[in-house]
Structure formats: structure tokens, C-alpha cells
C-alpha positions in Angstrom: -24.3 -62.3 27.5 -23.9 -65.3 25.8 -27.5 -66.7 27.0 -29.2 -63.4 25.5 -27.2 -64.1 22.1 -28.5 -67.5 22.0 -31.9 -67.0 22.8 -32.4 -64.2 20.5 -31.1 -66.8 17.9 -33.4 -69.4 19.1 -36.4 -67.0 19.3 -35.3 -66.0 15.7 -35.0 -69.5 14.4 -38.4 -70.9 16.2 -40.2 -67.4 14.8 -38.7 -68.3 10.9 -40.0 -71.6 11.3 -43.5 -70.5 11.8 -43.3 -68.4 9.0 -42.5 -71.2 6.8 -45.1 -73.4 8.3 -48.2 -71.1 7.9 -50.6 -72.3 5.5 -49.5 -70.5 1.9 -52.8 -68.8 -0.1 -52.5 -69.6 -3.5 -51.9 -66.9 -5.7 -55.0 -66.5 -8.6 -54.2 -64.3 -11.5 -57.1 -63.4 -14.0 -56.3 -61.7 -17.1 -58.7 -59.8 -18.6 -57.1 -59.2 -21.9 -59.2 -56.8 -24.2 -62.4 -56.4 -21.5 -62.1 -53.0 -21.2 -62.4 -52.3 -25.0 -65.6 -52.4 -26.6 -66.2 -53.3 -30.3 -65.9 -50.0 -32.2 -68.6 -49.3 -35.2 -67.3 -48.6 -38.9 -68.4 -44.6 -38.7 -66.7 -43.9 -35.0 -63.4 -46.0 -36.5 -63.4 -43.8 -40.2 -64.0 -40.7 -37.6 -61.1 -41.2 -35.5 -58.8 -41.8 -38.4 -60.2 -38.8 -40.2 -59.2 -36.8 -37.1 -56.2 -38.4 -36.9 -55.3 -37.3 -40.1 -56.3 -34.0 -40.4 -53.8 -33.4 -37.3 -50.8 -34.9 -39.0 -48.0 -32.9 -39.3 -44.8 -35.1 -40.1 -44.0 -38.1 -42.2 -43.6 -40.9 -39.1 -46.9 -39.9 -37.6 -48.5 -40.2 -41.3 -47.0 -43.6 -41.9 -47.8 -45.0 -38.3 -51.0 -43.7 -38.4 -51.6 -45.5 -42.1 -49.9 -48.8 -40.8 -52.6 -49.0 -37.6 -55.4 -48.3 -39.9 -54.6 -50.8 -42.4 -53.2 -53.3 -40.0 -57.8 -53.7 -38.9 -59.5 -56.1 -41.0 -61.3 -53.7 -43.2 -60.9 -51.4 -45.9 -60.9 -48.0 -44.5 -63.9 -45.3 -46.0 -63.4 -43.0 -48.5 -63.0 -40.2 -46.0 -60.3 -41.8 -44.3 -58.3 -42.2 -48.0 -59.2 -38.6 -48.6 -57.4 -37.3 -45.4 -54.9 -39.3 -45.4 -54.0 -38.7 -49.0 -54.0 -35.0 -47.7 -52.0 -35.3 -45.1 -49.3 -37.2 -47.5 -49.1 -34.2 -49.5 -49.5 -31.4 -46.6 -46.1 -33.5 -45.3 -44.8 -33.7 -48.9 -44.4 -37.1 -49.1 -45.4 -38.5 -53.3 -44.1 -42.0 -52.5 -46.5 -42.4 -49.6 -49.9 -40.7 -51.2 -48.8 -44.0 -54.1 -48.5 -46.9 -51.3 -51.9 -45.6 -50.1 -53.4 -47.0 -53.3 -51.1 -49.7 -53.5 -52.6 -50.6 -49.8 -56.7 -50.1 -50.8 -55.4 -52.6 -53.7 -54.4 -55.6 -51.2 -57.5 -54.9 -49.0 -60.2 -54.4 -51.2 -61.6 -58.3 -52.5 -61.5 -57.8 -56.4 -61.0 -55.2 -59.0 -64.2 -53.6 -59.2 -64.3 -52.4 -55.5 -60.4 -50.8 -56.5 -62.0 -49.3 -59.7 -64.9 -47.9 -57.3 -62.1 -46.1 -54.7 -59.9 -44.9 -57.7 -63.2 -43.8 -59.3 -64.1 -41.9 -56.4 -61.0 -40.3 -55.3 -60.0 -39.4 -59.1 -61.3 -35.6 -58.5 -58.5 -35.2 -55.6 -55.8 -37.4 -57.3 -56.0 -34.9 -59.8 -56.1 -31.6 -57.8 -53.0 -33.0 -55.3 -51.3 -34.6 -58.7 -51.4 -38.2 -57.5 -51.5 -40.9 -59.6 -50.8 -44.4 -58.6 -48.4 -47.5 -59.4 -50.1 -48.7 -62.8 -50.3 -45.5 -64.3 -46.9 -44.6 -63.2 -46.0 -47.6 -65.1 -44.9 -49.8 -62.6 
């Protein structure tokens, strides 16, 4: 009895030990970090958000939405402003269809390009009664 104890032990003990002393492979990790996206054009981006948009339906999809399109490193198209100032209404939100402008304002480079969005967004402004920070009087 006891020698079958003590060689299952030893045949235990000799089998851990070649375990141990087989050769280890070496693990290799590759990352392939954004390879699977491709660079995405101005028109596909302003069509995606415009379709984002127009599917809205409550305030923390409208406000996530509007944070991941301002958060790229352009100023979104007009038609992107347009739906999105839509939806802000459709969801009857006022404050948010005012930070909208507020955000073209920190993206666009100078004055003129803001004067050029206001300019041609005044038509809806005035049908969905929005009107932004300065002439609020802030």
C-alpha cells in the first residue's frame, strides 16, 4: 500500500518537474489599435450624424450624440446643425438648440465662418424660435 502511495507521488513529482522544465514559448501580443477603421470622408461623417439625428427621440441621446460629433476635429456641415437643432426642439430642449451655437462658436477659426453658419441657419432659428447667447444677452 504504502509503495503504491509513494510511487504515485514520485511519478507525480518527476511528471511536475518536466512540466517545469519544458522549453516556455514566448508569448507575442500585437495590438492593432484602430486597423480595422478606415478614415471616414466629410459627406459619409455629416450623413451619419444627420441620420443620427433625425432618429433622436430623448434629451441624453441628443446630447451624447452632439458631444461625439463635436468631440472630431472639424466643424460639422450645415445639415448636421440643421438636424440636430431639430431634434433639440422635437425633444424640447431651448438650452441645448443655444449650446449648439455656443459649440459652432469654439470650433469654427474666426468670426466670419460663425457669421457664415448663423447666416445660414437664420431661416430655421427663426421658424423653431432660436436665438443664441449674444442675442439673448449673455
Amino acid at each position: 500500500m504504502l509503495r503504491v502511495a509513494l510511487t504515485g507521488a514520485i511519478s507525480r513529482a518527476t511528471a511536475r518537474s518536466a512540466i517545469v522544465a519544458a522549453p516556455r514559448s514566448a508569448v507575442v501580443a500585437q495590438r492593432f489599435y484602430s486597423s480595422g477603421h478606415e478614415e471616414e470622408s466629410y459627406e459619409s461623417f455629416s450623413e451619419r450624424y444627420v441620420k443620427f439625428f433625425d432618429g433622436v427621440d430623448d434629451l441624453f441621446e441628443l446630447q451624447r450624440g452632439l458631444n461625439n460629433c463635436f468631440a472630431y476635429d472639424l466643424v460639422p456641415s450645415v445639415a448636421v446643425i440643421e438636424a440636430a437643432l431639430k431634434a433639440s426642439r422635437r425633444v424640447n430642449d431651448f438650452p441645448t438648440s443655444v449650446r449648439i451655437f455656443e459649440g459652432i462658436e469654439d470650433k469654427v477659426e474666426n468670426k466670419k465662418q460663425y457669421q457664415e453658419y448663423l447666416d445660414e441657419l437664420a431661416p430655421l432659428r427663426k421658424e423653431l424660435g432660436i436665438e443664441t447667447k449674444n442675442e439673448l444677452g449673455f
